[in-house]
ZADRENMAR-470058 format. One record per residue (C-alpha): residue in three letters; x, y, z. Coordinates in steps of 0.02 Angstrom, whole numbers, plus 32768, in hexadecimal, padded with zeros to 4 digits. Last residue first. Example, Ala and Ser with C-alpha at 12.3 -4.5 7.8 and 13.67 -1.06 7.14 Angstrom:
BEGIN
SER82AC7FCB8165;ALA82677F1F8186;
END
This chain:
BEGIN
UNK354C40A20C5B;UNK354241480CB4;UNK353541400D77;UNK34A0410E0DC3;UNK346741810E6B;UNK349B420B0E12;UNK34F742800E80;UNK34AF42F50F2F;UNK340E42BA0F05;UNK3405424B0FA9;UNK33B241A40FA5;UNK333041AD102F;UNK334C418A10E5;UNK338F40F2115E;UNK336040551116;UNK335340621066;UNK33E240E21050;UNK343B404A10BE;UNK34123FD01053;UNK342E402A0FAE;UNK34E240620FE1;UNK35123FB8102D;UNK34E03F700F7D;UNK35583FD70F29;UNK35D63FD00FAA;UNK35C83F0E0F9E;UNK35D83F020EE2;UNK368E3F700EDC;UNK36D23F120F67;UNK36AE3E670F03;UNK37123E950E79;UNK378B3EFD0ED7;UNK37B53E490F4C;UNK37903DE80EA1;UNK38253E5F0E3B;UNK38133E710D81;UNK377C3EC90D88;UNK37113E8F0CF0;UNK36803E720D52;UNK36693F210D90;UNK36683F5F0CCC;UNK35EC3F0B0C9A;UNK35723F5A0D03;UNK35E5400C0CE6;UNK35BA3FE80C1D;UNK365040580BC5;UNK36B840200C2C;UNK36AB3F680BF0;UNK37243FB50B69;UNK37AD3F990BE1;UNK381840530BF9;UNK37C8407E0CAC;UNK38323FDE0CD8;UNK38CB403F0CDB;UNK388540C80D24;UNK384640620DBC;UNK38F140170DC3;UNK394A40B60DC7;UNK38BA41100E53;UNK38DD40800EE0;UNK388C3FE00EF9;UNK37E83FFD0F64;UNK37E340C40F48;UNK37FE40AC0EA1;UNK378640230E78;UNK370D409A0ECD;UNK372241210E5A;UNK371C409F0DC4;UNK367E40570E04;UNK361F40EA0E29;UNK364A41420D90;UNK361042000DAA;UNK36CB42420D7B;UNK377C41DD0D91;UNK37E842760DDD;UNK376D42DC0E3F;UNK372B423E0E65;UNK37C442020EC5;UNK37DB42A40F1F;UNK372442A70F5E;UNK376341E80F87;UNK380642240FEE;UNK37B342B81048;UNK3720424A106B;UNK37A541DE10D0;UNK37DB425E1119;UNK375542BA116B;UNK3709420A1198;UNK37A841E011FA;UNK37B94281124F;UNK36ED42661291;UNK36FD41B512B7;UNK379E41BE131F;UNK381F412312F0;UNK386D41921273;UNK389C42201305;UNK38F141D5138A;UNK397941601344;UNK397141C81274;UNK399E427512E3;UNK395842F51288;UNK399343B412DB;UNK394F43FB126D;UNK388D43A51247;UNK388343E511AC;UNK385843E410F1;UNK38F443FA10B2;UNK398E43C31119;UNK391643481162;UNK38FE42F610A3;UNK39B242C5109F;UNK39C34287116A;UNK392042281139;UNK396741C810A3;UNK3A0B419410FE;UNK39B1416D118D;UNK394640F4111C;UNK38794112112C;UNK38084077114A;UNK375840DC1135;UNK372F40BF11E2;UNK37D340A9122F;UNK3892407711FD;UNK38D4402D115C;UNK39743FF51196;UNK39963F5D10FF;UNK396C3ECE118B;UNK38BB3F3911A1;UNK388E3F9C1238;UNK37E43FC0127A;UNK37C1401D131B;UNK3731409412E8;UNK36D73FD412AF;UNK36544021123E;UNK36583F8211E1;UNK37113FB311AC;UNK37103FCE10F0;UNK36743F7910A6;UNK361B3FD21127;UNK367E406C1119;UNK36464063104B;UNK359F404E1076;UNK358A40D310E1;UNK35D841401070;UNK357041280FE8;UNK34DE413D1067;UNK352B41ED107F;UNK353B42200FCB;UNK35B242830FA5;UNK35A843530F95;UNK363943771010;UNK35EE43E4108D;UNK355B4359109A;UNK35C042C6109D;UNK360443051146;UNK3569432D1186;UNK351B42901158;UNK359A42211190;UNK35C542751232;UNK3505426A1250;UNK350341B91236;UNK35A3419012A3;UNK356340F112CE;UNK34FE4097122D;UNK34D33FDF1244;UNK34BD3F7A11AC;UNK34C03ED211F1;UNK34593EFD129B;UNK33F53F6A1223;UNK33CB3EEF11AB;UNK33813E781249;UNK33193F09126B;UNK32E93F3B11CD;UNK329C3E7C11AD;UNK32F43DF41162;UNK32A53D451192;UNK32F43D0A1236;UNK33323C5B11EE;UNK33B63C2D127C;UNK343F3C771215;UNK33F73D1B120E;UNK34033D3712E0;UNK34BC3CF612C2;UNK34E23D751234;UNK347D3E14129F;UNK35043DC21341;UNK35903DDB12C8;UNK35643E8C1299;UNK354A3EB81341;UNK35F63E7B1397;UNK36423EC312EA;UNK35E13F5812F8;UNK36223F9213B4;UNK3604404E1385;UNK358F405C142F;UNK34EB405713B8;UNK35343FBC135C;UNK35353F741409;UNK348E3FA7142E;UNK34383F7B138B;UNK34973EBF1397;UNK34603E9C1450;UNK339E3EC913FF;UNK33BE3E54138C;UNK34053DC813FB;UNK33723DE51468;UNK32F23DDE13E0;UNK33393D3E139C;UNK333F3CF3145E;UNK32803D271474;UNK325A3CCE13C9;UNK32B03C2D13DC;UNK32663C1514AB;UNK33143BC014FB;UNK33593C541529;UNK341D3C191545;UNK34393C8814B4;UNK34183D111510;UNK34823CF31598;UNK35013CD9153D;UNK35003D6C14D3;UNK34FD3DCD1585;UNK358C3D7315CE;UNK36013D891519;UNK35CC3E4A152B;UNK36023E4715E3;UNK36AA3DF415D3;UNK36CF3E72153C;UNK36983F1515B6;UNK37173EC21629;UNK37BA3EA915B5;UNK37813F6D1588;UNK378D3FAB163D;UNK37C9404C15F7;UNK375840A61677;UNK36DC40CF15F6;UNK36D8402F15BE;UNK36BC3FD91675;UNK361F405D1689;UNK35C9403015E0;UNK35EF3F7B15F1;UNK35833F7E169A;UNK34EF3FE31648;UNK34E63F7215B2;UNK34E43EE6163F;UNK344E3F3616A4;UNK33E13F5215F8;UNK34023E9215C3;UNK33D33E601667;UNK33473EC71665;UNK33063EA315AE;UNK32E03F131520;UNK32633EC714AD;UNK326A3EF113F7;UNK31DA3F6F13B5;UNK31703F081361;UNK31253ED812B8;UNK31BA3EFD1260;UNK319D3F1611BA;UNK31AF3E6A112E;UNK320E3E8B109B;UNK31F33EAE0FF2;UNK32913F070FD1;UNK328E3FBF0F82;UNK33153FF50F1F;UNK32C240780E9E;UNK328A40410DFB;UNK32CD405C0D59;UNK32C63FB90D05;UNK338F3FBF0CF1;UNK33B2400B0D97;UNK33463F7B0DF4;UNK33B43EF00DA4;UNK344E3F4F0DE7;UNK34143F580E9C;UNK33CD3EB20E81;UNK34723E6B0E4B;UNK34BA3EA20ED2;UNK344D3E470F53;UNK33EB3E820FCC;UNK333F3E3E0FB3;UNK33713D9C0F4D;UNK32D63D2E0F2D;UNK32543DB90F47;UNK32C53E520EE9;UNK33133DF10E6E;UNK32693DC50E19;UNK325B3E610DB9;UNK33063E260D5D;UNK32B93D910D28;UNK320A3DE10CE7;UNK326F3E7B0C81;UNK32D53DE40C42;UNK322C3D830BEE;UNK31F63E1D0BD1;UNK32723E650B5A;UNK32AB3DC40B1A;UNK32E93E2E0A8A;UNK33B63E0A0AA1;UNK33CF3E7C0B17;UNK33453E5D0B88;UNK33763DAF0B91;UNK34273DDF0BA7;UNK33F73E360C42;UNK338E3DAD0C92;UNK34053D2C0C65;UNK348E3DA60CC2;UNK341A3DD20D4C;UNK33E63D1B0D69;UNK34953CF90D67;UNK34CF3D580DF1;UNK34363D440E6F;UNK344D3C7E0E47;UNK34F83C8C0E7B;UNK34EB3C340F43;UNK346C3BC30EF5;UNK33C93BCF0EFD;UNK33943B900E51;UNK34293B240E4E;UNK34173A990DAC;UNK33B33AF90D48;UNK33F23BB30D85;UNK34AC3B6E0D50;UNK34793B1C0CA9;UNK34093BD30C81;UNK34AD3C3B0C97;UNK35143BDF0C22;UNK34923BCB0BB2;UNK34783CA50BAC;UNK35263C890B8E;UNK35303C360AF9;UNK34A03CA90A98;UNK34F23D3F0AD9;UNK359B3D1A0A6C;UNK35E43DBA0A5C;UNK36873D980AAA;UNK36793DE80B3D;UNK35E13DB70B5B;UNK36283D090B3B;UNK36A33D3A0BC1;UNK36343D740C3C;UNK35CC3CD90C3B;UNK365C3C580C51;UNK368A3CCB0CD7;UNK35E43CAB0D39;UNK35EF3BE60D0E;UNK36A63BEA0D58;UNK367A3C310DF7;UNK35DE3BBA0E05;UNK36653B300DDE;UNK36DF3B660E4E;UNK365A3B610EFA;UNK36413AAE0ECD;UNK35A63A810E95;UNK35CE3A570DDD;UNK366839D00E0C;UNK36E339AF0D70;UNK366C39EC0CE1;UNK365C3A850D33;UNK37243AAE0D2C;UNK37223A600C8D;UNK36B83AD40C50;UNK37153B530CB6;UNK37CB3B2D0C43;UNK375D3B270B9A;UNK37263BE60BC7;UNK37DF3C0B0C07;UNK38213BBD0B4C;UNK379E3C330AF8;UNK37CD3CB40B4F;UNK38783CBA0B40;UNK38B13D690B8A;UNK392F3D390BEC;UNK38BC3D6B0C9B;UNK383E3CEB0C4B;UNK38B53C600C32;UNK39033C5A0CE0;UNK384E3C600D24;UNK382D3BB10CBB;UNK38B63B790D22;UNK388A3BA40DC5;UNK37D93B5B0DA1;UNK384E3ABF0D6F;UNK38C33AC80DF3;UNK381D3AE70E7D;UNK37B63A5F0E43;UNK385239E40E67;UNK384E3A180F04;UNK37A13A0B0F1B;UNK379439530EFA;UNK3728392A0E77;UNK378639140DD9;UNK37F7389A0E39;UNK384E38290DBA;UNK384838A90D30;UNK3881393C0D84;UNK38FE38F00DFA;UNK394A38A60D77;UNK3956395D0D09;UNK399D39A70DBF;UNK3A2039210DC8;UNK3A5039500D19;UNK3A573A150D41;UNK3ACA39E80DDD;UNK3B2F397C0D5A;UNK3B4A3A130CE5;UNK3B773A8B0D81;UNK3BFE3A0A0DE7;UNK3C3E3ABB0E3A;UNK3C543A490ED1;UNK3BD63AAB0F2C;UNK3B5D3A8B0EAF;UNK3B7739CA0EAD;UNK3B3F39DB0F5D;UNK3AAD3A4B0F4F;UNK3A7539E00EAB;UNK3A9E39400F1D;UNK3A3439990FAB;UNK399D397B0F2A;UNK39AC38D30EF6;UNK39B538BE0FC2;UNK391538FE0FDA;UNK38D338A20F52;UNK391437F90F77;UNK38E7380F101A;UNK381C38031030;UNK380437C40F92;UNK3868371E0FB1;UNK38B136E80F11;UNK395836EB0F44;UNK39ED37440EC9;UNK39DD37E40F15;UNK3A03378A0FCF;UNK3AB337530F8F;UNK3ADD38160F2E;UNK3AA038500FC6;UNK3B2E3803102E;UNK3BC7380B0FC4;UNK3BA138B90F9B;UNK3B8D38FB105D;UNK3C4F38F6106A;UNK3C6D394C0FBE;UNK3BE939D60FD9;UNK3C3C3A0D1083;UNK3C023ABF1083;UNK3BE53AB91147;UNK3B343AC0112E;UNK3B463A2E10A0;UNK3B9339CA110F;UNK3B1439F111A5;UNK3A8D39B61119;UNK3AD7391510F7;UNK3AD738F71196;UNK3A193908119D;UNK3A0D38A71101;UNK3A5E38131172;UNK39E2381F11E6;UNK39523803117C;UNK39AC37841113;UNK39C7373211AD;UNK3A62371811F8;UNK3ACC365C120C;UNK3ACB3614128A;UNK3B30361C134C;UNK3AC0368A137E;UNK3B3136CC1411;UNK3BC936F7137D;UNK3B2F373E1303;UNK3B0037C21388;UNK3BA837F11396;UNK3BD0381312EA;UNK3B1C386912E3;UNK3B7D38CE1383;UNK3C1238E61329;UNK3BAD39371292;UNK3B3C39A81301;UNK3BDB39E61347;UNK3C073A1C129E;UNK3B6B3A60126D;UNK3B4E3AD712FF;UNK3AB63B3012B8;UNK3A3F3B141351;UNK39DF3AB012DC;UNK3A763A3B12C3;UNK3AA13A3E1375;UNK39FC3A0313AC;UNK39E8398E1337;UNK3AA539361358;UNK3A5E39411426;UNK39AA38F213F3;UNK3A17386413A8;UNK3A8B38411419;UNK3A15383514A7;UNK39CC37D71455;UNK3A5937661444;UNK3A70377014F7;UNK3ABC37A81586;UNK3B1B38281536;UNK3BCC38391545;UNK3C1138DD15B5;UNK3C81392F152C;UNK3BF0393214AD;UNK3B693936153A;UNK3BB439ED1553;UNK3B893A2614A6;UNK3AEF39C514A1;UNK3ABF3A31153C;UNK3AEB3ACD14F7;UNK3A613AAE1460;UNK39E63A8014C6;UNK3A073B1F154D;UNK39F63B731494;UNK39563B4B1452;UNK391D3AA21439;UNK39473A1A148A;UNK38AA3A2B1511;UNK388839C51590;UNK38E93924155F;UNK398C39871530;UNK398539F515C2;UNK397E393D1638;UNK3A0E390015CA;UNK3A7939A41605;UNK3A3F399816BC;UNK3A7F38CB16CA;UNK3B1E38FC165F;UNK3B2F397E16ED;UNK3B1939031785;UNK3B9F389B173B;UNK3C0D392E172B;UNK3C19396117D4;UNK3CA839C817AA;UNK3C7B3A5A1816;UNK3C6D3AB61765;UNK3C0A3A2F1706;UNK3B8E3A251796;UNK3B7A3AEF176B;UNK3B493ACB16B7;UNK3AD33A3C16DC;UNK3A693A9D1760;UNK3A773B3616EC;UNK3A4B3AC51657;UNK39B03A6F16C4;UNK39673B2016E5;UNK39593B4A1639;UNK39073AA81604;UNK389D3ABF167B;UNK38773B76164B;UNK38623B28159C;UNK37EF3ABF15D1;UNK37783B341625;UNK37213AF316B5;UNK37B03B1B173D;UNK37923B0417EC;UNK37F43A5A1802;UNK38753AA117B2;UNK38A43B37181F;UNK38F23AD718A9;UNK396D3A9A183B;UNK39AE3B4417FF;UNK39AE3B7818B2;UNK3A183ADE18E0;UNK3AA33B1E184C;UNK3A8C3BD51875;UNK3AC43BA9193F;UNK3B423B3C18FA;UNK3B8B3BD31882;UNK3B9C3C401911;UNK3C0C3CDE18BA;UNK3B823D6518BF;UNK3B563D56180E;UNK3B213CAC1819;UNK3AB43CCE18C8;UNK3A473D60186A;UNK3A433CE217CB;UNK39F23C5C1839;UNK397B3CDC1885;UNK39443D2D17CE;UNK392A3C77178D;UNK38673C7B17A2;UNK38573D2F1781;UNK37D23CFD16EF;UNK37793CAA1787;UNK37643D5617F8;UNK36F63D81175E;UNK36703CE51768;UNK36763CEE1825;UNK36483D93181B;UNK367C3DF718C1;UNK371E3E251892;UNK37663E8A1920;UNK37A93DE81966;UNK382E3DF218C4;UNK38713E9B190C;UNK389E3E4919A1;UNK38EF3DBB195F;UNK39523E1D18DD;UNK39823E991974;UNK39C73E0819D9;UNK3A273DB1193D;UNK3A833E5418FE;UNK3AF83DF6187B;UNK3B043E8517FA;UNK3A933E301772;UNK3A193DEC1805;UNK39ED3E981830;UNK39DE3EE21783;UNK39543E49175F;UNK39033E8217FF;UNK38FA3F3317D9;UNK38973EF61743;UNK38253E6D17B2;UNK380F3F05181A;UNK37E03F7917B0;UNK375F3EEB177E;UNK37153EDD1817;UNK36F43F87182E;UNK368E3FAD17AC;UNK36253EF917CA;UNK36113F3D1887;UNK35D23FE31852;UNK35D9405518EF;UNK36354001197A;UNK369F3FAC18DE;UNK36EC404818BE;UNK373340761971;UNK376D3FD21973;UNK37CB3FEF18BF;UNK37EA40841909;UNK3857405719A3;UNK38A03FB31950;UNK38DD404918D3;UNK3935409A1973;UNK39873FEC19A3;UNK39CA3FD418FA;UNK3A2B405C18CE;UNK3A7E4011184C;UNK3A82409A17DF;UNK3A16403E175B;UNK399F401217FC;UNK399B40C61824;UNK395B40D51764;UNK38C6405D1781;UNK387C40A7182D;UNK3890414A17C3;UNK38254122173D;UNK37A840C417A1;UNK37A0414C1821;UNK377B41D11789;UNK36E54162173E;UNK36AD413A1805;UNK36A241EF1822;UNK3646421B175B;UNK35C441851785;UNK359841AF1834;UNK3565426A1819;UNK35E042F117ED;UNK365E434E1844;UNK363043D41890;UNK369643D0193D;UNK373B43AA18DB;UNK37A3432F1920;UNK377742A41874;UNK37AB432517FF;UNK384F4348187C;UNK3876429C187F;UNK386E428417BF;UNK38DD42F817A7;UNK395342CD181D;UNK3958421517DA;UNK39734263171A;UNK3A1342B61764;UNK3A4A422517A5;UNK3A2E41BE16FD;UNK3A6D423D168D;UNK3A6241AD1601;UNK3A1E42341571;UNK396841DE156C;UNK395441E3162E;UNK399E429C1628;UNK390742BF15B2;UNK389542551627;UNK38B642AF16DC;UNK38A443721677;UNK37F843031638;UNK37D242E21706;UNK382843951752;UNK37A243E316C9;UNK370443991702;UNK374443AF17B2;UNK372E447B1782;UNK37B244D117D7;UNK37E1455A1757;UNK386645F71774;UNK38A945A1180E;UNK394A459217BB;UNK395344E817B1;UNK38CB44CE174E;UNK38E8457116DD;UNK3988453516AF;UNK394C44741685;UNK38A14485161F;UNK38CC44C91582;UNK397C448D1569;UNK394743DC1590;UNK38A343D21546;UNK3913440114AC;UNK397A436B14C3;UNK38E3430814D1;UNK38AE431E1431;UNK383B427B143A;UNK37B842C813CA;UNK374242E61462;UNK37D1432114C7;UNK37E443B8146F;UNK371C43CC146D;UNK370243B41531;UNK379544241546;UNK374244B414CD;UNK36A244951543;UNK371944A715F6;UNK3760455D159F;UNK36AC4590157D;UNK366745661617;UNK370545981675;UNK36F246491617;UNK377646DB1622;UNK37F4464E15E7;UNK379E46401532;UNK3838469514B6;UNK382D471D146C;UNK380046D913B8;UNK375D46A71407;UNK36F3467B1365;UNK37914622130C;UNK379C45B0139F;UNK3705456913BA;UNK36ED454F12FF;UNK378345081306;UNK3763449613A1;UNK36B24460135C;UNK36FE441F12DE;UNK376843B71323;UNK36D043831391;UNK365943301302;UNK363542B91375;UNK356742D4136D;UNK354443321406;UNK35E3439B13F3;UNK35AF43ED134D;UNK3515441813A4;UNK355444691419;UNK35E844C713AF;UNK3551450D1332;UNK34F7455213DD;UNK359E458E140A;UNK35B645CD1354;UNK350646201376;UNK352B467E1414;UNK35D446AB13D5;UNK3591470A1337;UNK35074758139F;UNK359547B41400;UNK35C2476C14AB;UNK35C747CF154A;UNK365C477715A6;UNK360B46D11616;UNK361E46D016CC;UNK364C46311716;UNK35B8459716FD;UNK35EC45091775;UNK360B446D16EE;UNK357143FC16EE;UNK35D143531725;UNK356A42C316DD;UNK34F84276175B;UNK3458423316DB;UNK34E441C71683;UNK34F041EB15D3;UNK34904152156D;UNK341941D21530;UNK34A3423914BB;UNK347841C4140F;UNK34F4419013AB;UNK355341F5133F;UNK35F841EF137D;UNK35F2415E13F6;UNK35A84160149A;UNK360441C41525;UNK35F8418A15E9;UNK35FB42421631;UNK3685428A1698;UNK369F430F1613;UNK368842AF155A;UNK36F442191581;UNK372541C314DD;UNK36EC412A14B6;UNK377C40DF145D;UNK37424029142C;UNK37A33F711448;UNK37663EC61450;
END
């Protein structure tokens, strides 16, 4: 888990557009200096600049700050300390820096709220000395804050002395810390621990690992003393603390951990009985992972004891991707057998031949199983012989083996998936009628798999295509016979329901479509079924009937991962959001736990932590919790409202549109990062930002600091889709085609005669990820309109078409 908080002052900061009441009640109130006689234009843009600040939007507050005292703010600490406050609000520390620095150390300004973000900017540029000073002097001051901004600025610095090294005067705060908040202090010293241990410094990691009062935390430091003695050169000592540790370790992995240290330093003394002994013990624990998978290794040289052994150890290599090894160990495993292998077995060899691109070893050996009639392996291994003959560049007799698999296994999903894969084939050629005979079969082969309800929906939009209403209204009617809540059934009853309509079963579709709303309350096809009877997005769902219950423990915990984030503790905050989850779900009264888990969800999604809150809504809906607003709004949370709004404001979109498009984006996760480098809310590319920077601001745009804060993000991102529908128009679809798969393709596509009817037009999208990118930002926009405020008139809700 991983969030930037930033540090407004000494104050424990909640996201961007969340609410201010989770500040501490001791935050530093900076000693008022006099003020220069300000015109009315100042007093209002500081007013402006205030309020700017309370919701994240702190770049902007800096130029606004800026451009209303062109001379420069040094007469004024207040005013000087509040532009600091807004640099460092938008993570341009440099600028904190520069501001902060010269006047510090000249006596000009000795505010400890400044010495503590001077301590952070040199924190974030690796001027770790010079960061330690800083923080010293914040923390020497006479008015420094209450409890929580001292122990913030101890924690910071008890954690950089330890990345000097300078161990014994971080063992000094980290006690000093836990005098005050034991759990605070525990932690910095589990961290300072892990540094210990790293550079060999057994005493101080022992001390610093009695500071941890928790039994539960000073347990995750379980191998901290063993790695201390490691690093120092006394690999016996490590190798009897290693085996000490077992019997205190629940966790099989952590025994299975501890058991391939044991193993791995026997190995070195060269007691290598005793280390074929650790390395089978690892591989009866736990073989999965990677002390599993360097165990096997070893074991390999070392014999295992067994044919079991064997075994796990060939698995174990083979998921641990080592394909090779894997295949001497099977050969090893089948030596100590002393039988033949099983067909199960031998598939699994097959499949380390095929990993290592081996298609005319694993041949021989599918092409034997293929031929059985058990329907547990012929099958699987009919379909490694089309992997294997495909690899040989055999493509004819691949085909062939597919066609047997076909018709002698019509049910096994495999074979569902060449045929649906097929029929695809057909459809993105431009044969229609062949794709439409390629899903029949598809259905015909197994109707409830997942392929088949694909292939029905397609079916449908082709014959619409086609002009053949008639055939598909059928199509759509066999799949709501035989699955009338099936995981499509919101799909095709607005396509029967719209083709009804069409074709002068006025009422009969007007009375489908109007059902959407009870049976599928959040659906797409509601959204779209409500635009064509002209009524407003309004789910019949159940209010709230109470507030949701706010526990102590759960209160107390919130209060503890606060305090660990904003000291960078972010490995802690984690270990306390897993605890309190637990906890809750260890409630064994159905409703009390639901309403915990809920109200866990709101608080998370409060602190920007929306995947932890998003996932915990899903879980709290999986146990049957009818949908209520609450249980929407742990799945459709919305940090950074008031950044939304604002920003969506100046530029004429709709905010709720935007909402739903970060949701489908990043789940208002400020930290999200796809494998393509989309970074932040509204997944921006630093190639992209750096481009729209150099127009519409912030200078200085740094894509590592800046596109991971919420406010920078959202400025760019609606920068890049105000650009988008300057170029494609009011077409919802089309503009967020575009913005999903890049402005050439969404032109291209703009050209399909389905254009013409945006409904139709969403299914035609060539690509499913668009496809299906397209229909959630829709939806996301009506839920969230729904849930949090009115549709805004800023565009037309429905595009044309």
């Amino acid at each position: 888990m991983k969030h930037r908080l930033l540090l407004s002052a000494l104050m424990l900061a909640v996201p961007a557009g969340a609410s201010s009441q989770d500040a501490p009640p001791d935050s530093v109130a900076p000693r008022s200096s006099a003020v220069p006689a300000l015109s009315s234009y100042q007093e209002s843009v500081l007013d402006s600049v205030r309020a700017d600040m309370e919701i994240g939007r702190n770049w902007r507050a800096t130029r606004r700050l800026r451009g209303a005292f062109p001379e420069g703010l040094g007469a004024s600490e207040e005013l000087t300390l509040l532009l600091a406050r807004a640099e460092a609000g938008w993570n341009n520390w440099p600028a904190v820096r520069a501001l902060l620095e010269q006047a510090l150390e000249g006596g000009e300004l000795d505010e400890p709220e400044a010495w503590y973000l001077l301590g952070r900017s040199l924190e974030h540029q690796a001027q770790l000395d010079e960061a330690e000073t800083a923080f010293g002097h914040a923390l020497g001051s006479d008015r420094v804050g209450g409890v929580g901004s001292r122990l913030l600025a101890q924690a910071r610095r008890a954690l950089i002395r330890g990345r000097l090294g300078r161990y014994g005067a971080a063992l000094e705060d980290a006690r000093a810390l836990a005098g005050e908040d034991s759990e605070l202090g525990g932690w910095v010293a589990l961290e300072l621990g892990k540094m210990a241990a790293a550079e060999g410094a057994r005493e101080e990691t022992r001390r610093l690992l009695s500071i941890v009062r928790r039994d539960e935390v000073r347990q995750l430091g379980w191998d901290l003393l063993p790695e201390a003695l490691l690093a120092s050169g006394d690999s016996i000592g490590a190798e009897a603390a290693f085996w000490s540790s077992l019997p205190s370790l629940s966790s099989p992995s952590d025994q299975a951990d501890a058991w391939d240290r044991v193993g791995a330093l026997r190995l070195v003394r060269g007691d290598s009985a005793g280390a074929r002994g650790a390395f089978h013990q690892v591989l009866s624990v736990s073989a999965s992972g990677a002390p599993g998978v360097r165990s096997a290794e070893n074991l390999l040289a070392l014999g295992f004891d067994s044919a079991g052994a064997a075994l796990a150890g060939a698995r174990a290599l083979a998921r641990g991707g080592r394909h090779t090894q894997a295949l001497d160990a099977y050969g090893l495993y089948e030596e100590v057998l002393g039988q033949p292998l099983s067909p199960e077995v031998r598939l699994a060899v097959a499949r380390s031949h095929l990993n290592l691109g081996q298609g005319g070893r694993a041949l021989p050996l599918v092409t034997e199983l293929a031929a059985s009639e058990d329907p547990d392996v012929a099958p699987v291994a009919l379909n490694l012989k089309v992997s294997a003959l495909r690899q040989l560049g055999r493509s004819g007799e691949a085909r062939a083996s597919q066609d047997e698999l076909i018709a002698r296994f019509p049910g096994y999903s495999g074979a569902v998936e060449i045929a649906y894969g097929r029929a695809d084939g057909l459809r993105n050629r431009g044969n229609l009628d062949g794709a439409i005979a390629g899903y029949e079969t598809v259905v015909a082969m197994d109707s409830s798999h997942n392929r088949a309800g694909q292939a029905r929906m397609w079916m449908g939009q082709l014959l619409l295509r086609l002009g053949r209403p008639d055939e598909a209204r059928a199509v759509y009617s066999a799949y709501l016979d035989e699955f009338p809540d099936g995981r499509r059934a919101d799909e095709a009853m607005y396509w029967l329901g719209r083709t009804m309509a069409v074709e002068g079963l006025d009422l009969e579709g007007r009375e489908l479509l109007g059902s959407l709303p009870s049976s599928h309350p959040i659906s797409y096809y509601t959204v779209r079924a409500g635009e064509l009877l002209g009524e407003s997005f309004d789910p019949p769902l159940p209010e709230p009937k109470d507030p949701l219950p706010f526990p102590n423990f759960l209160e107390e915990g919130l209060g503890r991962f606060d305090r660990l984030l904003a000291a960078g503790l972010e490995s802690g905050a984690a270990w306390e959001f897993e605890e309190m989850a637990a906890r809750v779900r260890r409630d064994p009264d159905l409703d009390r736990r639901l309403q915990g888990l809920l109200r866990l969800a709101h608080e998370m999604n409060s602190r920007g932590f929306t995947r932890e809150g998003i996932n915990l809504g899903w879980e709290v809906r999986r146990e049957e919790r009818p949908l209520d607003r609450h249980l929407l709004k742990a799945i459709y949370p919305f940090p950074y409202r008031d950044i939304v709004l604002a920003e969506a404001l100046e530029r004429g979109i709709d905010p709720f549109l935007m909402a739903g498009l970060i949701r489908q984006e990043s789940a208002f996760w400020a930290e999200a990062r796809s494998r393509a480098d989309a970074r932040g809310l509204m997944q921006v590319l630093p190639s992209t930002g750096r481009e729209l920077a150099r127009t519409s601001g912030p200078a200085g745009f740094r894509p590592d600091d800046h596109l991971y804060v919420a406010e920078v993000n959202i400025h760019l991102g609606m920068a890049f889709f105000a650009d988008m529908r300057r170029r494609f128009g009011q077409d919802l679809p089309i503009i967020l085609s575009a913005y999903n798969a890049g402005p050439s393709r969404a032109l291209r596509w703009r050209q399909y005669p389905e254009a013409r009817d945006m409904h139709l037009f969403v299914e035609r999208i060539p690509f499913t990820e668009t496809r299906g990118y397209v229909k959630n930002v829709l939806a996301n926009r009506a839920i969230y309109a729904w849930l949090y405020g009115q549709t805004s008139n800023l565009e037309p809700r429905v595009p044309h078409g």
